[in-house]
ROFI-740938 format. One line per 5 residues: number of its first residue (from 0); for each residue x, z, y of N, C-alpha, C. Coordinates in nm, 2 decimals. Each point is the difference from the previous one (the first is absolute). Layout:
ROFI-740938
NUM> X,Z,Y,X,Z,Y,X,Z,Y; ...
***
This chain:
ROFI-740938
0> 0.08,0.00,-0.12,-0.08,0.00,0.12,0.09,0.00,0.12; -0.06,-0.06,0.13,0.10,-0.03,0.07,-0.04,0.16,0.12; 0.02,0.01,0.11,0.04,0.10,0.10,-0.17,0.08,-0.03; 0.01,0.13,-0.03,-0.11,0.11,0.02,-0.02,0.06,0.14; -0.12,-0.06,0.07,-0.03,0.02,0.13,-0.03,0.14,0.01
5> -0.05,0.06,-0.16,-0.09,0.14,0.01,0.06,0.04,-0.03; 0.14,0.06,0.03,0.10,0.12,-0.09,-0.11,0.13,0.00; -0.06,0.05,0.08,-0.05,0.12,0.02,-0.11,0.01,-0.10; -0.06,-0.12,-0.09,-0.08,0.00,-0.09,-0.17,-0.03,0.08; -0.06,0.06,-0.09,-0.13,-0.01,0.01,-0.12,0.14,-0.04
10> 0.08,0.08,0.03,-0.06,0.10,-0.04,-0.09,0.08,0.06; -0.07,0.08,-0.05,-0.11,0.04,0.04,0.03,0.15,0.12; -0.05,-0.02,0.11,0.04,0.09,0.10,-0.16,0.07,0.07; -0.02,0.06,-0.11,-0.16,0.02,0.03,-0.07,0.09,0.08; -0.11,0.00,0.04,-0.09,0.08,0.10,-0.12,0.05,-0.14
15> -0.03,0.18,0.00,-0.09,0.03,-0.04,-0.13,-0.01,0.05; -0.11,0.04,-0.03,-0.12,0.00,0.08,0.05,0.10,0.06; -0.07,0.00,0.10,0.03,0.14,0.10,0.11,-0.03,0.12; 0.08,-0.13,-0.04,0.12,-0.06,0.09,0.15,0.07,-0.06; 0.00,0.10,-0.12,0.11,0.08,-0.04,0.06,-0.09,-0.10
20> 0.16,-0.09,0.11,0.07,-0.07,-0.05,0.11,0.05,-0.13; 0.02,-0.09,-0.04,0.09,0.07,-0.13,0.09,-0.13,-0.06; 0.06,0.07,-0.05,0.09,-0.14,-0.06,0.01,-0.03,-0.17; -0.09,-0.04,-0.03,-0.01,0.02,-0.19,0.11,-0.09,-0.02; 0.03,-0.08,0.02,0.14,-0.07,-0.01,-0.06,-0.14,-0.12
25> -0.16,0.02,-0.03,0.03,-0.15,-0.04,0.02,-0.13,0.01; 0.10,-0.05,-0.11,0.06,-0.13,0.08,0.01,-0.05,-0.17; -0.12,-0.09,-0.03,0.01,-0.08,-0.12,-0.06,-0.15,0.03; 0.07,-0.04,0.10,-0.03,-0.15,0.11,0.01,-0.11,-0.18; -0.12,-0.07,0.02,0.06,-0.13,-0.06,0.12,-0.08,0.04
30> 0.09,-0.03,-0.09,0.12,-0.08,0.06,-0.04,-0.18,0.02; -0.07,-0.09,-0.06,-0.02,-0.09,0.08,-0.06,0.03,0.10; -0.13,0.06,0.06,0.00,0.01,0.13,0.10,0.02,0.08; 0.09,0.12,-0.02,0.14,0.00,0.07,0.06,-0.11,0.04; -0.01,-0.07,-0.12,0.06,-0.14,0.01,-0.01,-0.10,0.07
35> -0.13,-0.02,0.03,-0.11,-0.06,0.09,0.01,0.05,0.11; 0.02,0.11,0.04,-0.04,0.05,0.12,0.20,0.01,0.07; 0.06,0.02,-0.08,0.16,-0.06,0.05,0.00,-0.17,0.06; -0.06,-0.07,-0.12,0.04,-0.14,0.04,-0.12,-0.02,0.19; -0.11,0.06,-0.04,-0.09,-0.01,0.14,0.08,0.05,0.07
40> 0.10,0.08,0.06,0.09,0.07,0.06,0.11,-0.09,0.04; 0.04,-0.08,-0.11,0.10,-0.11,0.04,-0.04,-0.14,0.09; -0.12,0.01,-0.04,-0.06,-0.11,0.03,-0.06,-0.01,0.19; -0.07,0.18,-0.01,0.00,0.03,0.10,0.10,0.05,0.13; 0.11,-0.01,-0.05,0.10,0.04,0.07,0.00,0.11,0.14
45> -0.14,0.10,-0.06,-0.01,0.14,0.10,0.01,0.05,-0.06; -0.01,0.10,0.01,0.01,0.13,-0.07,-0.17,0.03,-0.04; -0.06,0.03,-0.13,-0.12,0.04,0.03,-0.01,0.09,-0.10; -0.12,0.11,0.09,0.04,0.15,0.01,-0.15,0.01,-0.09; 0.03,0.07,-0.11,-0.09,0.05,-0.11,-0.08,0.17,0.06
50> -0.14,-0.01,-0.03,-0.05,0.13,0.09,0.03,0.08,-0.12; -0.08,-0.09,-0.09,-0.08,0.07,-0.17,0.05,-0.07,-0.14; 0.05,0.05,-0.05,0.00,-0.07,-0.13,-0.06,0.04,-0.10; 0.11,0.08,-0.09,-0.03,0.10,-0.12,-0.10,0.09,0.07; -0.14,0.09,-0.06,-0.07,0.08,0.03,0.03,0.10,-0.13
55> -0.03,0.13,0.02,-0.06,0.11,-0.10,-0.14,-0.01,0.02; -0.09,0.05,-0.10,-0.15,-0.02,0.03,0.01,0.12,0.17; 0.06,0.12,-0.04,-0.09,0.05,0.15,0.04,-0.08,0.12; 0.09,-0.07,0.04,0.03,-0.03,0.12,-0.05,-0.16,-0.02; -0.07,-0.04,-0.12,-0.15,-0.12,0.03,-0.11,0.06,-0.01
60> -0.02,0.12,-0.03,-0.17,0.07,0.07,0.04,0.04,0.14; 0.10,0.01,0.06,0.02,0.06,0.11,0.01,-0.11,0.13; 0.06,-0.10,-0.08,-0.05,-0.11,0.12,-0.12,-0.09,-0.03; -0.05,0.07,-0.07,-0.15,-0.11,-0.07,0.04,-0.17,-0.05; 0.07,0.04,-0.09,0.06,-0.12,-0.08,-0.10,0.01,-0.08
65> -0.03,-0.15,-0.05,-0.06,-0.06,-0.15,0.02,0.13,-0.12; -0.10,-0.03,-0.10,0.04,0.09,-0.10,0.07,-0.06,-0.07; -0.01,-0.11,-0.01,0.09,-0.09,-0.09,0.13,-0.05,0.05; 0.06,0.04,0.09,0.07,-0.06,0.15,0.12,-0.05,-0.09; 0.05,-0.10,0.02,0.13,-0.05,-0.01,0.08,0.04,0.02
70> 0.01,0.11,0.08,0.12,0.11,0.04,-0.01,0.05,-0.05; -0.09,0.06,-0.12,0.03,0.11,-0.07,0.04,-0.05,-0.13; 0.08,0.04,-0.10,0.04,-0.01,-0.15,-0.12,-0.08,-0.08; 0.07,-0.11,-0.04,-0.10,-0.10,-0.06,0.06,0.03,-0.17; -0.12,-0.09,-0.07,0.02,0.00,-0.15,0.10,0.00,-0.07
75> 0.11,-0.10,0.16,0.11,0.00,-0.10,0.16,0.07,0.08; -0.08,0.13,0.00,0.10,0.07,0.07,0.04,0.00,0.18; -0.02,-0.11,0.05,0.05,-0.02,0.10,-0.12,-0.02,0.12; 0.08,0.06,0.16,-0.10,-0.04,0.06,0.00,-0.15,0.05; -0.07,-0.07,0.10,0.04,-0.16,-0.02,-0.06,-0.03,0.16
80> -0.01,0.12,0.09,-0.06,-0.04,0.13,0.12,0.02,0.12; -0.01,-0.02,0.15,0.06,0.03,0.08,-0.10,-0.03,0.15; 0.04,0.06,0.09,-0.10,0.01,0.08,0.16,-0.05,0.07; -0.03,-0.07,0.14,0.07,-0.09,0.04,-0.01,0.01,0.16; 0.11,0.09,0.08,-0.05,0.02,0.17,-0.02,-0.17,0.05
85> -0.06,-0.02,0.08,-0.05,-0.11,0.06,0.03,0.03,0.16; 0.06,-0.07,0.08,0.04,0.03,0.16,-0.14,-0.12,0.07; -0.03,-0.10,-0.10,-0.09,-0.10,0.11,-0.08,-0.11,-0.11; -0.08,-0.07,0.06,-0.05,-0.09,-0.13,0.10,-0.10,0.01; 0.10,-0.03,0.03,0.08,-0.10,-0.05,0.07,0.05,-0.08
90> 0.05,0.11,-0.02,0.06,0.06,-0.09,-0.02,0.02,-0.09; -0.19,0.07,-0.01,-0.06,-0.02,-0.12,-0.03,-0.14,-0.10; -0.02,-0.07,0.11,0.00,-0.15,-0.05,0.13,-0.04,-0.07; 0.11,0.03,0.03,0.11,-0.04,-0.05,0.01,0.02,-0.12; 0.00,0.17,-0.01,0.04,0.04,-0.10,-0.11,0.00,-0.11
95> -0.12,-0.08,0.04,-0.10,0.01,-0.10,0.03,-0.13,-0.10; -0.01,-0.09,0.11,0.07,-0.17,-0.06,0.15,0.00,-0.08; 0.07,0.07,0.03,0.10,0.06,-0.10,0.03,0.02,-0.12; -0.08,0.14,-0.01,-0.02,0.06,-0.09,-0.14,-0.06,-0.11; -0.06,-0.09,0.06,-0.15,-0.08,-0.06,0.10,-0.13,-0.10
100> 0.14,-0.06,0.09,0.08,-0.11,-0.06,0.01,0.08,-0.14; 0.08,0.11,0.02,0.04,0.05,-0.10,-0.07,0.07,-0.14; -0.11,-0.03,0.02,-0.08,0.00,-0.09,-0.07,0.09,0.01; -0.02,0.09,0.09,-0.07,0.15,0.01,-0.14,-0.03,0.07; -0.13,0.09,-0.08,-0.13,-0.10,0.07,-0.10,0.10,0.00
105> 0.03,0.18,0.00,-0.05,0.06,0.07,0.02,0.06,0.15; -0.06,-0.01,0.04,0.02,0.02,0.17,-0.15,0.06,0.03; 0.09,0.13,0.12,-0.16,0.10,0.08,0.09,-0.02,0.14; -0.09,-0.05,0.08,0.04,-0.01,0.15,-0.06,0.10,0.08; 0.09,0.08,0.10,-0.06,0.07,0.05,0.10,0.04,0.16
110> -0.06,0.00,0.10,0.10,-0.02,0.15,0.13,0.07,-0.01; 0.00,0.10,-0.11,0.14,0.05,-0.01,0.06,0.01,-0.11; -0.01,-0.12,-0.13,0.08,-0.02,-0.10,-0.06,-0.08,-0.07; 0.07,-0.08,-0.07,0.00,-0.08,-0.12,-0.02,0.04,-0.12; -0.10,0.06,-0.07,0.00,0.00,-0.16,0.04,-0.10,-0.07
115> 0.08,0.01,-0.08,0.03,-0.09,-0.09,0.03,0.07,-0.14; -0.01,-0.06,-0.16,0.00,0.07,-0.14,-0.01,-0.15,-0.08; 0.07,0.03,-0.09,0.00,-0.08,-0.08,-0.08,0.10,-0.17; -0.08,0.02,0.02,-0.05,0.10,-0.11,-0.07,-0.12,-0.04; 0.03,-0.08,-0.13,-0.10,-0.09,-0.10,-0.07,0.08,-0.04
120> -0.01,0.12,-0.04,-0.14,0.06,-0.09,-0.13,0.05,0.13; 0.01,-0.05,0.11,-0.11,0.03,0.10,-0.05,-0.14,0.07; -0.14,-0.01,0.06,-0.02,-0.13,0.03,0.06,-0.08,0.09; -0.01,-0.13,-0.06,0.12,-0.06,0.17,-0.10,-0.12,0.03; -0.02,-0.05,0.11,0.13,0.07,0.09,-0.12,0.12,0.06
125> 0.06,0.10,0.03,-0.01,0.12,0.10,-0.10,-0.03,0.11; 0.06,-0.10,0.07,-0.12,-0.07,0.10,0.06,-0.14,-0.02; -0.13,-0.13,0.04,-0.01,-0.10,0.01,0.16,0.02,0.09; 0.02,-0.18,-0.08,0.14,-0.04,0.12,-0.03,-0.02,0.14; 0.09,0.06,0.06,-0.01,-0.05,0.16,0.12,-0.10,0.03
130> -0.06,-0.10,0.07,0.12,-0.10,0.05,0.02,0.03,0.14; 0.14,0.03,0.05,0.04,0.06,0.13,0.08,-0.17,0.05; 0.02,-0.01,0.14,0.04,-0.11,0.03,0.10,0.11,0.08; 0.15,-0.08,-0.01,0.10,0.12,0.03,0.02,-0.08,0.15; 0.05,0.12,0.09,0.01,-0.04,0.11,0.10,0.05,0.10
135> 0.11,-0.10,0.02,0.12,0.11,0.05,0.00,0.10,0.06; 0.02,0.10,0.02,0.02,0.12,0.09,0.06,-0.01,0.15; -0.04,-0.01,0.11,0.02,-0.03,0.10,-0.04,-0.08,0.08
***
């Protein structure tokens, strides 16, 4: 594999109900997503900054995540989601069409981040495709 954008991993940095942060320390990231989400990184040549990845169940009841969420530990061990900071819709546009080349075809848009998961055992896509028309910045 070529340069790891995420040294720091993908691990779960969670919030209880009640807002009582904790650190359960899980980090059982699918490695092709990693994979995917390195080469989007190359491709995108910014830096892009992960909110959420790995979850423990309390800190997805605690941000009112899915019960089935992609962030949390799937069938086959791994989690397979990341939540994605967004600075502007071009950005989101970018890194949607990106990450969409690459074969990834769940996507949750929302004005402050990109969902994206590659979880086959949940329905896809997530939401209907959106086609963004990219538009230079400036």
């Amino acid at each position: 594999m070529g340069k790891d954008y995420f040294p720091e991993g993908f691990r779960c940095h969670g919030v209880e109900p009640g807002g009582v942060i904790h650190d359960c320390g899980l980090d059982v990231f699918d490695p092709k997503m990693r994979t995917l989400l390195n080469t989007a990184r190359y491709i995108f040549n910014r830096p892009i900054i992960i909110n959420s990845a790995c979850r423990c169940a309390a800190h997805n009841l605690a941000v009112g995540g899915a019960k089935h969420s992609a962030h949390l530990v799937g069938p086959d061990g791994f989690c397979h989601a990341v939540d994605i900071k967004v600075i502007s819709d071009i950005t989101r546009a970018e890194l949607h069409e990106i990450l969409s080349h690459l074969g990834i075809r769940r996507f949750e848009i929302s004005d402050r981040h990109l969902h994206s998961d590659n979880a086959v055992w949940l329905p896809t896509p997530l939401l209907k495709a959106i086609t963004f028309d990219i538009v230079p910045e400036g």
